[in-house]
C-alpha positions in Angstrom: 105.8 79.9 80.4 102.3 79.6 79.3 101.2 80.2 82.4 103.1 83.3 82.9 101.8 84.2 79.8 98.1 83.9 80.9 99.1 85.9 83.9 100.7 88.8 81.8 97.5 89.2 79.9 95.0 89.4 83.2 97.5 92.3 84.3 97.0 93.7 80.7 93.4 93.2 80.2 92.5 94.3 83.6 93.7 97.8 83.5 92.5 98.2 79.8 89.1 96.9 80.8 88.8 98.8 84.2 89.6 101.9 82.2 87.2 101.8 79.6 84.4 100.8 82.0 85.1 103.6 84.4 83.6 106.6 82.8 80.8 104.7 82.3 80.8 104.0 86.3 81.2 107.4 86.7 78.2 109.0 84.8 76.1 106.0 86.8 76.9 106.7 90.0 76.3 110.5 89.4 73.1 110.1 88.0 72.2 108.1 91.4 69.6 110.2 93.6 72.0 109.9 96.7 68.6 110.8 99.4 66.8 107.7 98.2 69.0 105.2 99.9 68.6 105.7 103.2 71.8 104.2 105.7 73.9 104.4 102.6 73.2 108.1 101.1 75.7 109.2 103.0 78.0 106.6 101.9 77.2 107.3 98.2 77.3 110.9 98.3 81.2 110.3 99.3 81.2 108.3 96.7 80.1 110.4 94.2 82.3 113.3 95.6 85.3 111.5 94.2 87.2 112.9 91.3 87.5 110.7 88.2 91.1 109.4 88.8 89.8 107.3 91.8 86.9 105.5 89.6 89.7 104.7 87.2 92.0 103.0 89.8 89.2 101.4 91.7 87.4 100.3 88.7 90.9 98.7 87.8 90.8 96.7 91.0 87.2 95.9 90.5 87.9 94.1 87.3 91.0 92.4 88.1 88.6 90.9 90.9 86.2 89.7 88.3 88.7 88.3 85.9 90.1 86.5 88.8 88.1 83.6 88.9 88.4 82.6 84.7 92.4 82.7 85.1 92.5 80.7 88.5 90.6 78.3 86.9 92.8 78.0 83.6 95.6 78.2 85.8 93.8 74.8 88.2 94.1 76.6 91.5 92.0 74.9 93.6 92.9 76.0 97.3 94.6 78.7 99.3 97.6 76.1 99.5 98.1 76.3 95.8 99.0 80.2 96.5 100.7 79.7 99.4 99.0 80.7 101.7 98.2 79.0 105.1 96.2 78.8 107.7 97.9 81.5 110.8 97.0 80.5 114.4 98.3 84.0 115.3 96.2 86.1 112.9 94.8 88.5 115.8 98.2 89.0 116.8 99.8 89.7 113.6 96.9 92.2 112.3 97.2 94.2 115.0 101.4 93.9 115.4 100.7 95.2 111.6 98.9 97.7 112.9 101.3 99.3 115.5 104.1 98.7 113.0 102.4 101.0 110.7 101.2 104.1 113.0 104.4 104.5 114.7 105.9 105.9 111.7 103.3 107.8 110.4 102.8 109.0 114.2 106.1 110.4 114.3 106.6 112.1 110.9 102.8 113.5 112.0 104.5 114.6 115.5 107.4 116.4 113.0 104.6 118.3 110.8 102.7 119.7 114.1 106.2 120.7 116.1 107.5 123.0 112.8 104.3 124.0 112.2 103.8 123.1 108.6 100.2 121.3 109.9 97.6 123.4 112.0 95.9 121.5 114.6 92.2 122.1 113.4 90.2 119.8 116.4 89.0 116.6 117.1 86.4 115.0 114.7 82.8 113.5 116.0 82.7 109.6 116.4 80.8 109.2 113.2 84.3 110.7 111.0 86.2 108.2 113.3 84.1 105.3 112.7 83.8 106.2 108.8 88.2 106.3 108.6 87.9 103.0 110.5 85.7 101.2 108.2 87.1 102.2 104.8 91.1 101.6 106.4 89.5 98.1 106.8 87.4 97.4 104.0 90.4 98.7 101.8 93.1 97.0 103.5 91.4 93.9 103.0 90.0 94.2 99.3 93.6 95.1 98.3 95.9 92.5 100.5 93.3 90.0 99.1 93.7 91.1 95.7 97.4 92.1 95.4 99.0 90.2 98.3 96.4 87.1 98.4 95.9 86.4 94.9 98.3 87.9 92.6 101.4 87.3 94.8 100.1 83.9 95.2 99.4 83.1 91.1 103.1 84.8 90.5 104.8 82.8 93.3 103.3 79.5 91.3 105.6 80.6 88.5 108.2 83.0 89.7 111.0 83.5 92.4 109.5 84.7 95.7 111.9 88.0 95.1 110.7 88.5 91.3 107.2 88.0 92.3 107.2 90.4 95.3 109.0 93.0 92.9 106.3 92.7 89.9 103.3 92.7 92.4 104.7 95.8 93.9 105.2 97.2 90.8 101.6 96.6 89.8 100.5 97.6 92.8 102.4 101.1 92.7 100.9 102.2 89.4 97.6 101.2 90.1 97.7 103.3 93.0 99.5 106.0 91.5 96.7 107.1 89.3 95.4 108.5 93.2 97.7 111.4 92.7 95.9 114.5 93.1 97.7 116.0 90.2 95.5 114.2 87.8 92.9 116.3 86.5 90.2 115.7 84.0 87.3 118.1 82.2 84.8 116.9 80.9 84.0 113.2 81.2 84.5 110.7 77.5 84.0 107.3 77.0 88.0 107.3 76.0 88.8 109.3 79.4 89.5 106.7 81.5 92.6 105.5 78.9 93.6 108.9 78.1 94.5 109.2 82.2 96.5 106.3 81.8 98.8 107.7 78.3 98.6 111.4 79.9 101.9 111.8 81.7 102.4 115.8 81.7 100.1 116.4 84.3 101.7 113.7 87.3 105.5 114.5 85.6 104.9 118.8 85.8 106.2 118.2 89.5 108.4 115.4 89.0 110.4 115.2 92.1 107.0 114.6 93.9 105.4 112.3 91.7 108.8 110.5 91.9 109.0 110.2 95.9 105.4 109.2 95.7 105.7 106.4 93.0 109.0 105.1 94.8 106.9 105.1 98.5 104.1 103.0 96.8 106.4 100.6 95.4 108.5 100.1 98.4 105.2 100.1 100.4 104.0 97.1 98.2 108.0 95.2 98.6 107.2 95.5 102.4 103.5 93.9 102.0 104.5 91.1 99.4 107.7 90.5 101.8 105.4 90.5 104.9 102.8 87.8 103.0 105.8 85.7 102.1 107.5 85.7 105.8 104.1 84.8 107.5 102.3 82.8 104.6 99.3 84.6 105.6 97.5 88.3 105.0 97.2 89.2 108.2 100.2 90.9 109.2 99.7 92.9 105.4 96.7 94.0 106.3 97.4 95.5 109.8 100.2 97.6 107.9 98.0 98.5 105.2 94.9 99.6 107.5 96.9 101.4 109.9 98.7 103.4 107.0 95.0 104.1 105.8 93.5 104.8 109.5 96.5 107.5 110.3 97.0 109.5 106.6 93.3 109.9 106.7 92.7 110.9 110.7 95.7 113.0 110.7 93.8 114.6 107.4 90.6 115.1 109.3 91.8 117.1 112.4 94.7 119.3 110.7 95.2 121.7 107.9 98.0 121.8 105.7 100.7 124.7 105.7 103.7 123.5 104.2 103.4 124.0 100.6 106.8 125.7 99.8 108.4 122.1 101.7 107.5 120.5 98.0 109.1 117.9 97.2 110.6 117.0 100.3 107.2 116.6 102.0 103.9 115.8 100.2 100.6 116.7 100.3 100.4 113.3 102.2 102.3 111.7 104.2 103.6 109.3 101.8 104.8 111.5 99.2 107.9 113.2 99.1 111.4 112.4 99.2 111.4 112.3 102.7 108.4 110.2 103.8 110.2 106.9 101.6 113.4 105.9 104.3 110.5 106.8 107.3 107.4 104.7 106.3 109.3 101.8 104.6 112.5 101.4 106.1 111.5 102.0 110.3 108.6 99.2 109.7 111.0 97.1 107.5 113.0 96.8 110.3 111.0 96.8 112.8 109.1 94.0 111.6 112.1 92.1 110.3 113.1 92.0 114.3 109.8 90.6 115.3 109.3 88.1 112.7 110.8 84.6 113.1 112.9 83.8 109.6 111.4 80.9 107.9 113.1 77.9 107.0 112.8 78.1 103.8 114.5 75.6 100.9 117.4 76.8 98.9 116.5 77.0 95.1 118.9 75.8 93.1 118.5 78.3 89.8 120.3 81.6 88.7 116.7 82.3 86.6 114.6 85.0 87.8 111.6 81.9 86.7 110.8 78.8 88.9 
């Protein structure tokens, strides 16, 4: 119990930190002269585009990253084993099986938006756009499976039921990423702002039926990740669901315009908000991939407890 204690209080201390450090984040970075850094001005001037609700959740993930390290070692984890994961001698095969599983849904509820209409083809983007989506679906996919998936499923699972772990990690992983929601909006910039966002619930709740569909779409999103690290011991197949979800929201983003606002809440202003998006995005993939993984063997445990 004392462990799960120590874990409860890295969940705690690393949104409470992340949010008090990210105005401060957000002042630096603006302050930044973006044209004196060559290759990565461009890369910093996105950065700087972003609207304060985005520092907040990525400074979140940031310090839950840094505070990693002192509560693996109080907890004595000492290799990937002891969060069980393993090494997968079909990683290729399952990134990119994770991969297809993902755009096949998005593909088709993308193929529904352009046949009624409610999205305008706009043109294809230049090879720079393409290779920009590529490399943040990656470099996301992997910061985040590693985090959420690698470490945090793997620290809950030392203490926890494989089901109650995959349910609080998704849950975690769900509001951390809800604070994305566009709906969020912020003046001007305090030191306090970043834990004001966090207590301020009129602004997501005004349109609750969307912020609903999107909150219950993360969460399943993160079930279908934890469940897919659990199944295959490994990140791999995670994070070919997660980067394909990533590579096709924001593609389909760059070479359409949106028409469909009167659709609310039904669709989103992405495709993984709304009421409708949850059973096509979660479910088709759940299933999908439930046929093409083999079932583990895995050891009855003999407890009614939700703890291990």
């Amino acid at each position: 119990m004392t462990s799960l204690i120590k874990i409860f209080l890295y969940l705690i201390l690393s949104v409470f930190i992340g949010a008090l450090l990210a105005p401060l984040f957000y002042k630096m970075i603006l302050l930044l002269p973006a044209d004196h850094f060559g290759m990565m001005s461009s890369l910093l001037s996105s950065v700087q585009q972003m609207p304060f609700h985005r520092y907040v959740s990525r400074t979140i993930q940031i310090v839950a990253l840094v505070l990693l390290w002192p509560t693996i070692a109080s907890l004595k984890i000492e290799r990937l084993s002891d969060l069980s994961l393993y090494p997968n001698h079909h990683a290729e095969t399952d990134f990119f099986k994770g991969v297809i599983l993902a755009l096949f849904p998005i593909w088709l509820l993308e193929a529904v938006f352009l046949g009624f209409h409610w999205y305008s083809f706009e043109g294809f983007c230049s090879a720079k756009i393409i290779f920009k989506i590529i490399t943040t679906a990656l470099a996301v996919a992997f910061l985040e499976e590693f985090l959420f998936r690698g470490l945090l499923l793997g620290l809950c699972r030392r203490f926890l039921t494989n089901g109650m772990a995959v349910v609080t990690v998704a849950f975690f992983f769900a509001g951390v990423h809800f604070l994305n929601l566009s709906h969020f909006k912020e003046s001007a910039i305090h030191w306090w702002s970043g834990c004001s966002l966090l207590l301020h619930h009129d602004a997501p709740w005004s349109d609750w039926p969307l912020a609903v569909g999107a909150f219950v779409t993360l969460f399943l999103l993160g079930l279908l990740l934890g469940w897919a690290t659990v199944q295959t011991e490994s990140l791999w197949l995670a994070i070919g669901l997660h980067a394909g979800w990533i590579f096709a929201q924001q593609f389909f983003h760059a070479v359409t315009r949106e028409n469909f606002s009167q659709l609310l809440p039904w669709w989103g202003p992405f495709q993984i908000y709304g009421m409708v998006p949850i059973g096509l995005l979660v479910l088709l993939p759940l299933g999908m991939t439930t046929i093409l993984l083999k079932p583990k063997k895995m050891v009855p445990q003999q407890t009614n407890s939700f703890f291990k």
